[in-house]
Short mmCIF file of the C-alpha atoms (twelve columns), coordinates in Angstrom:
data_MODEL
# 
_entry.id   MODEL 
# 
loop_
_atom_site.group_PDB 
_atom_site.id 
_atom_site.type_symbol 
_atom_site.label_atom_id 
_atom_site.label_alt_id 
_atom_site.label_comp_id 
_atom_site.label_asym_id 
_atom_site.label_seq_id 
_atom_site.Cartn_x 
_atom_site.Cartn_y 
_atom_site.Cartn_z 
_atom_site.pdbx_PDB_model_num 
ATOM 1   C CA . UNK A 1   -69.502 22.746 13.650  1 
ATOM 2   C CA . UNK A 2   -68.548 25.830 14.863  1 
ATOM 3   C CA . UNK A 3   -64.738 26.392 12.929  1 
ATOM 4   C CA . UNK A 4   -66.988 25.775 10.165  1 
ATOM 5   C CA . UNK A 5   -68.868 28.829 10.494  1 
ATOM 6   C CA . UNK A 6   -65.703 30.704 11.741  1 
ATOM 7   C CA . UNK A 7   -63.816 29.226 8.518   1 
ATOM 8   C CA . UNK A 8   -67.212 30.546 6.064   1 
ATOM 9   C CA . UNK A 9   -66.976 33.914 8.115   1 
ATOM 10  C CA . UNK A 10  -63.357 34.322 7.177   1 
ATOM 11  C CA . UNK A 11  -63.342 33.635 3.869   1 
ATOM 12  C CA . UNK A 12  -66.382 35.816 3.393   1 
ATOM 13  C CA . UNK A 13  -64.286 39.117 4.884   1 
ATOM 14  C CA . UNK A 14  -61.152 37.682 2.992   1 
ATOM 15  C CA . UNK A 15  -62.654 37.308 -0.550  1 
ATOM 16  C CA . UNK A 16  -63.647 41.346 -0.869  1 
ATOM 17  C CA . UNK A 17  -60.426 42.522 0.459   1 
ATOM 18  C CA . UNK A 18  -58.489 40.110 -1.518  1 
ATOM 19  C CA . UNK A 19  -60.415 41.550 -4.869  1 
ATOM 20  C CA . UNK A 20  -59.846 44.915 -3.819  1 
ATOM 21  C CA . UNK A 21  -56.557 44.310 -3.653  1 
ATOM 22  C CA . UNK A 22  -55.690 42.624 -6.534  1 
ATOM 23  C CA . UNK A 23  -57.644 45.716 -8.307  1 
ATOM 24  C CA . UNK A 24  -55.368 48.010 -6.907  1 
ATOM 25  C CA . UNK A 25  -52.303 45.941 -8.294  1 
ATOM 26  C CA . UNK A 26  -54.314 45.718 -12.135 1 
ATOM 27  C CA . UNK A 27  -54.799 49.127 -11.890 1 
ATOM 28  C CA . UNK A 28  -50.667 50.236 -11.009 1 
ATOM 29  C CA . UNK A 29  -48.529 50.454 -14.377 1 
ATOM 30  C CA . UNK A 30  -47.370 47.240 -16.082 1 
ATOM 31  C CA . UNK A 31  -44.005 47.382 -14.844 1 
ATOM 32  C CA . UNK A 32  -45.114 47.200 -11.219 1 
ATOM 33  C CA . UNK A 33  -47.797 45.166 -12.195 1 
ATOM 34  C CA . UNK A 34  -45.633 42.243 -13.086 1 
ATOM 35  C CA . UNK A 35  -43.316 43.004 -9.780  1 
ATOM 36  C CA . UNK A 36  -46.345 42.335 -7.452  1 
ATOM 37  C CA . UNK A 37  -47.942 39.516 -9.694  1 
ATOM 38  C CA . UNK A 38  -45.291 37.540 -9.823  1 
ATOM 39  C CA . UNK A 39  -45.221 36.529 -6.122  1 
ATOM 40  C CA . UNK A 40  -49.018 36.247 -6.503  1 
ATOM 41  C CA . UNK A 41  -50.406 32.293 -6.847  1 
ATOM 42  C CA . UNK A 42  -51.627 32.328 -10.599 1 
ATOM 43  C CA . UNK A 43  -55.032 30.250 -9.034  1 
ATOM 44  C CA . UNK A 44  -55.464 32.659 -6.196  1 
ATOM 45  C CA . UNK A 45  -55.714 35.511 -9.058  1 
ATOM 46  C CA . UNK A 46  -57.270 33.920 -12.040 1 
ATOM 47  C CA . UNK A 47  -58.993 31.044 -10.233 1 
ATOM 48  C CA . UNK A 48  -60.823 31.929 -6.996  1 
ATOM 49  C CA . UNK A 49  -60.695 35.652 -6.935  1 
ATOM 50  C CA . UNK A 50  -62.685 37.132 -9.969  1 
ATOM 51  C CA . UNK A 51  -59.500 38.623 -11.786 1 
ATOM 52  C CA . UNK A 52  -60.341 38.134 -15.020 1 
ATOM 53  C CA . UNK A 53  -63.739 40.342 -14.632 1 
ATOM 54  C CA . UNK A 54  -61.097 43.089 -12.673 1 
ATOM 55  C CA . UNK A 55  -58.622 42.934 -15.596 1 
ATOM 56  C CA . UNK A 56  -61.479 43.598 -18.311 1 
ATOM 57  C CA . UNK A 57  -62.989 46.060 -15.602 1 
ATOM 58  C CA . UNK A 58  -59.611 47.809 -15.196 1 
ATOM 59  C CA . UNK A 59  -58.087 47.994 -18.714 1 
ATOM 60  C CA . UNK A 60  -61.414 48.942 -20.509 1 
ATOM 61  C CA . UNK A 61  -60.896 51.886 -22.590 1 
ATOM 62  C CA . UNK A 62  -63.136 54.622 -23.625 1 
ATOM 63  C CA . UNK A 63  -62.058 54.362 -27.784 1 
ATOM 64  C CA . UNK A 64  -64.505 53.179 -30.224 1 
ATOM 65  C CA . UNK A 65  -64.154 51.845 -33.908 1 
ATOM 66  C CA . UNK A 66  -62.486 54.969 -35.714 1 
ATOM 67  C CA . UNK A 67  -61.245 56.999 -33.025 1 
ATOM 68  C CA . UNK A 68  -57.729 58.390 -33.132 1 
ATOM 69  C CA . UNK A 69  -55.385 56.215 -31.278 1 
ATOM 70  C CA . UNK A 70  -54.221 57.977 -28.165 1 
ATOM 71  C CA . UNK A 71  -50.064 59.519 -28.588 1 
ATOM 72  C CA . UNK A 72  -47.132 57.918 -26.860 1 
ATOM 73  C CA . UNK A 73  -43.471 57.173 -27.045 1 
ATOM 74  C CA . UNK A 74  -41.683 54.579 -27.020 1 
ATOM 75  C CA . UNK A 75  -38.166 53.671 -27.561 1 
ATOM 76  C CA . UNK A 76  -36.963 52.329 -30.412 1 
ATOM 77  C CA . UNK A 77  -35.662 48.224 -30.713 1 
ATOM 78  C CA . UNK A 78  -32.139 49.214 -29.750 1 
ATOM 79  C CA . UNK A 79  -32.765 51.826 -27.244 1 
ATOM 80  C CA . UNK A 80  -31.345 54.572 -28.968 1 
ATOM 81  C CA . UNK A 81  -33.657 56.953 -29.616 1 
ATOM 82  C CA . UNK A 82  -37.608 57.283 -29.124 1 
ATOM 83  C CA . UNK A 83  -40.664 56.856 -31.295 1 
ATOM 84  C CA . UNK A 84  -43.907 59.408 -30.980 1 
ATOM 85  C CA . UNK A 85  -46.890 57.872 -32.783 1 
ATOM 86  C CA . UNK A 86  -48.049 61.756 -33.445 1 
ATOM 87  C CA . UNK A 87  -44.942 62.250 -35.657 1 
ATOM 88  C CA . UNK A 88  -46.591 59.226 -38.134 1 
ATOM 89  C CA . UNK A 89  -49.585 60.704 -38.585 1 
ATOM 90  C CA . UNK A 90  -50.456 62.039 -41.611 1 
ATOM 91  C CA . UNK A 91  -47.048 61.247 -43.116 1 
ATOM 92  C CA . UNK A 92  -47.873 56.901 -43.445 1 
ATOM 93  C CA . UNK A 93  -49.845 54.171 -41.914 1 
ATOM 94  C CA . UNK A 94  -48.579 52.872 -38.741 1 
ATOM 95  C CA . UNK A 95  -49.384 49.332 -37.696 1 
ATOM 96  C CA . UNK A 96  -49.283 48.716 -34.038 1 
ATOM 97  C CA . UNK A 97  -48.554 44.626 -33.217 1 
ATOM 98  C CA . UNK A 98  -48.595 43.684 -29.393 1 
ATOM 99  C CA . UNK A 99  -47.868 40.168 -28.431 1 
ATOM 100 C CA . UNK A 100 -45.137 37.691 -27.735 1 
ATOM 101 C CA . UNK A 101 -42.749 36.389 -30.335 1 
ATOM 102 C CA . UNK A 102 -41.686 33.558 -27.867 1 
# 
């Protein structure tokens, strides 16, 4: 009877820690984001620890319906030179498509 209290103790200290920690790996930049995930168990993340509230939590923005879409650069398909969405504006629409092809 009593591991079973030790065992309920332990996973009641691991559980916040754990979520704070897989915040602060949502929160680093996609690149390192995928380095750390990927030796992460899929069901400890998105099964037992609450990551999908943390991902929502993490990656909401502040833009609403209408706002002008934030400027970046990226580089172009063959990597030989760079796109800035600010040098499309006001020139022709630019349509933004994010996903897998795969």
């Amino acid at each position: 009877m009593k591991w079973i209290a030790r065992s309920v103790a332990l996973v009641a200290a691991l559980y916040p820690t754990l979520s704070a920690a897989l915040a602060g790996i949502i929160l680093q930049s996609p690149g390192r984001f995928g380095q750390v995930m990927k030796h992460v168990p899929m069901a400890l993340a998105w099964g037992i620890l609450p990551g999908r509230s943390i991902w929502l939590w993490a990656r909401d923005g502040s833009l609403a319906v209408g706002d002008q879409a934030p400027d970046f650069t990226l580089s172009t398909h063959d990597h030989s030179g760079e796109a800035t969405l600010s040098s499309h504006r006001g020139v022709r629409p630019v349509v933004l498509v994010f996903g897998s092809y795969t």
